[in-house]
C-alpha positions in Angstrom: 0.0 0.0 0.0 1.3 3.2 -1.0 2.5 5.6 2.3 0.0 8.0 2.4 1.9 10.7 5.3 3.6 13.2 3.2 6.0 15.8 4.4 4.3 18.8 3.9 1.1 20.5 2.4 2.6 21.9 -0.8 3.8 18.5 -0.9 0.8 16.7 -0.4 -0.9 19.0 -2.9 1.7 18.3 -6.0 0.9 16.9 -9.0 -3.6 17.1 -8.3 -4.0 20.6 -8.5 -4.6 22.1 -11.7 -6.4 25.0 -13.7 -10.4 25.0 -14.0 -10.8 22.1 -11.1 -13.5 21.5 -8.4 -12.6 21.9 -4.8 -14.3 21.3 -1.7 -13.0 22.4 1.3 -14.4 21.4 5.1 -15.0 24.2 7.7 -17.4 26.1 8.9 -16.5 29.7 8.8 -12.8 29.4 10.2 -13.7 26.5 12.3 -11.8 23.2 10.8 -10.8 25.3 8.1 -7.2 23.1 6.6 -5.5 26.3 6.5 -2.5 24.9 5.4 -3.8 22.9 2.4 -5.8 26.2 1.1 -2.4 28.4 1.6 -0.4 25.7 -0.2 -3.4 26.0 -2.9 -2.4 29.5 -2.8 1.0 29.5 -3.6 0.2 26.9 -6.1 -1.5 29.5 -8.6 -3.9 27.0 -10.0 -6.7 29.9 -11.5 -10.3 29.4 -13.0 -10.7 26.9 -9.5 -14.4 26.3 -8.8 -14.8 26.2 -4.6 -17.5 23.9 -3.3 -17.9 25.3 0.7 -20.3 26.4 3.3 -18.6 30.3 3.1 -15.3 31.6 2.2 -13.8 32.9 5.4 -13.0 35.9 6.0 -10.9 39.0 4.4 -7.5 37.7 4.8 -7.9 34.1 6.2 -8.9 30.7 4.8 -10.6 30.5 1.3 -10.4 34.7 1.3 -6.8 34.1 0.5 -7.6 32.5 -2.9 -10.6 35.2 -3.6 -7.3 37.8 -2.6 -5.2 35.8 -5.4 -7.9 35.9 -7.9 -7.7 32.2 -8.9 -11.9 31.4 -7.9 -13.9 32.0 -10.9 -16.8 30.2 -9.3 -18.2 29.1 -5.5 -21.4 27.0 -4.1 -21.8 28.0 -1.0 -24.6 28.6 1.6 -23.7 32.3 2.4 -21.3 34.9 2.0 -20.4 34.8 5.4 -18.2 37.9 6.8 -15.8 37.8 3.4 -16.6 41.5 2.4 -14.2 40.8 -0.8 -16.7 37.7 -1.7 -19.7 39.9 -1.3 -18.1 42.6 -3.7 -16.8 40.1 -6.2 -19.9 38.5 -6.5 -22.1 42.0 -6.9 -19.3 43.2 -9.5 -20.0 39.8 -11.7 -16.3 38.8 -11.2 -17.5 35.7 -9.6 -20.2 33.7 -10.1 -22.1 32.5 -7.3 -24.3 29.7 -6.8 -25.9 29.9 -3.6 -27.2 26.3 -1.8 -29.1 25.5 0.6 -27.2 24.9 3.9 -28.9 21.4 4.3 -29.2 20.9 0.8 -25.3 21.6 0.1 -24.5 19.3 2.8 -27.1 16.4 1.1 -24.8 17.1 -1.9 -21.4 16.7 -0.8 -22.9 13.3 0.9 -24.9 12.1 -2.3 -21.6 12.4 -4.6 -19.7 10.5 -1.7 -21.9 8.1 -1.6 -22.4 7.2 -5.2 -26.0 8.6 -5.8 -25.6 11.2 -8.6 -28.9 13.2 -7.6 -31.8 13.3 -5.4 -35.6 15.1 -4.7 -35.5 17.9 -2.0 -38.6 20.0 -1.2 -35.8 22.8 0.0 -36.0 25.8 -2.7 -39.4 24.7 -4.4 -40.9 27.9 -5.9 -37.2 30.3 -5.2 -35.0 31.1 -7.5 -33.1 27.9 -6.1 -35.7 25.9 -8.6 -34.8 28.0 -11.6 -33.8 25.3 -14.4 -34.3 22.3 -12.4 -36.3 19.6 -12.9 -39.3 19.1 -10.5 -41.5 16.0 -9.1 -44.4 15.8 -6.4 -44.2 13.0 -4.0 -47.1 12.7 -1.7 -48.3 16.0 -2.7 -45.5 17.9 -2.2 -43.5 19.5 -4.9 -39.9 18.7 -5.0 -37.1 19.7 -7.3 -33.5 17.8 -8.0 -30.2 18.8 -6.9 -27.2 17.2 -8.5 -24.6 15.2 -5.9 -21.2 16.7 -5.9 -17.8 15.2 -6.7 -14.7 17.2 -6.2 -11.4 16.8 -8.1 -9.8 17.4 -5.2 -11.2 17.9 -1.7 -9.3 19.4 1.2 -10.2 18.5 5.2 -9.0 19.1 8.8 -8.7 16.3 11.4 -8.2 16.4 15.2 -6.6 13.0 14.8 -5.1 10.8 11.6 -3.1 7.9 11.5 -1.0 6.8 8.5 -3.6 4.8 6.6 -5.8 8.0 6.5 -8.1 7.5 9.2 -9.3 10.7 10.1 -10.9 11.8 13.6 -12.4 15.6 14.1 -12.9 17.3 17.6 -16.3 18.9 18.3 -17.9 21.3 15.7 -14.8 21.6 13.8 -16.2 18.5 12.4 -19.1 20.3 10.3 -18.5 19.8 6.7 -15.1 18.0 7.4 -16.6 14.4 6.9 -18.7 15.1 4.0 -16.0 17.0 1.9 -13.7 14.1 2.7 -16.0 11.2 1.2 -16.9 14.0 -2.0 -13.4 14.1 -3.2 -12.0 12.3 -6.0 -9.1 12.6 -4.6 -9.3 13.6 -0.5 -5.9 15.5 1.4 -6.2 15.7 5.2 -4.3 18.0 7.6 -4.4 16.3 10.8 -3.1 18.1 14.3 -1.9 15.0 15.6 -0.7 11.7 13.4 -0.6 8.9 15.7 1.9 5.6 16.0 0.1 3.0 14.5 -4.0 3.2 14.4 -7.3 4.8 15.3 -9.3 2.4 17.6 -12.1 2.2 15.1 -14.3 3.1 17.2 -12.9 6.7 17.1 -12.9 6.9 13.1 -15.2 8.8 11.6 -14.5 9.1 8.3 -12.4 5.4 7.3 -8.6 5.9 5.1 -10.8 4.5 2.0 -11.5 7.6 1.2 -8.1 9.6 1.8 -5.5 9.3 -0.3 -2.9 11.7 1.5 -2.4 13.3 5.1 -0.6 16.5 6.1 0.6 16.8 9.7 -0.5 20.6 10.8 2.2 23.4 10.7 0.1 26.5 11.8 -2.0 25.7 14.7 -3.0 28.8 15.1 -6.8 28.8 15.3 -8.7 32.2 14.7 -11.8 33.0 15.8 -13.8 35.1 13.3 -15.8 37.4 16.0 -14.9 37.7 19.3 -17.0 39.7 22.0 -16.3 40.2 25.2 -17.8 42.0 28.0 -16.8 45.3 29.7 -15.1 44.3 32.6 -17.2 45.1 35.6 -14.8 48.0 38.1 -15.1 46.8 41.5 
């Protein structure tokens, strides 16, 4: 089996990113963001990318970096999120936008993982959402069908990974982590920790099957998008 651990994230990343691909990337917001993968992406300059992801970070920070760089000529996303640069881009018609669903984006990502090229939703059913699509009523209730997603390439964080892939997320920077991983043609992890031999299985959450290449984590620097505090109270 070939050693999946490679020694770095531009490393990792050689030779499967190219011009005019489709990448999903995990997080939510800058939670379980791979910030390494997406600034080795960066300094890749692979342009025309299309960006499957819930939001694009923020000015500065995770996916903003390649909206900075100019290489995104198209995102599905749920929102715009506090990226004032995506928000502008999009208004401009520099980008074009397809806005999903939160649920129905997530449904996607696990439909291509799992094989099933579309599905009926009720989500979006008489919205602009519907525009083009083709719809069915099931027990009275109109539907319309959403496409599953399979990316070239997908990019995750992990908590945990061992050397076979096995992949472990702490808490909510889980979110989309799981169903980016299983979406990906071909799936590269950043893990915090690799560990010496293997996940207890009962730990795994998403199985090595579906990773072809882990990254251990450089920058552990975790940002926090808003923070508010309270005025200290004098006493």
């Amino acid at each position: 089996m070939a050693e999946k651990l490679w020694g770095s994230a531009a490393e990792a990343l050689a030779g499967t990113i190219q011009d005019g691909m489709v990448l999903a990337v995990g997080g939510f917001g800058l939670s379980g963001i791979p910030r390494d993968l997406i600034e080795a992406v960066r300094d890749s300059g692979a342009r025309n990318l299309t960006v499957v992801s819930n939001n694009m970070g923020v000015d500065g920070k995770g996916l903003g970096l390649l909206l900075e760089n100019q290489q995104v000529s198209k995102v599905l996303a749920s929102y715009v999120g506090e990226n004032k640069l995506f928000a502008e881009q999009y208004l401009a018609g520099t980008l074009d936008v397809e806005f999903v669903p939160q649920g129905t984006l997530a449904e996607r990502l696990r439909a291509g993982g799992a094989g099933v090229p579309a599905f009926y939703t009720p989500t979006g059913v008489g919205t602009p959402i519907a525009e083009g699509k083709p719809e069915a009523e099931f027990d009275g209730q109109r539907c319309i069908l959403e496409r599953g997603i399979v990316a070239d390439v997908a990019l995750v964080r992990a908590h945990q990974a061992d050397r076979e892939g096995n992949l472990r997320y702490r808490m909510t920077a889980r979110n989309f982590n799981p169903l980016v991983a299983a979406a990906g043609r071909t799936t590269i992890a950043e893990a915090e920790e690799v560990v010496d031999g293997y996940l207890d299985p009962e730990d795994v959450i998403t199985p090595g099957v579906f990773v072809q290449r882990v990254v251990r984590v450089v920058n552990q620097t975790k940002d926090i998008e808003q923070r508010t505090v309270r005025v200290r109270a004098e006493v």
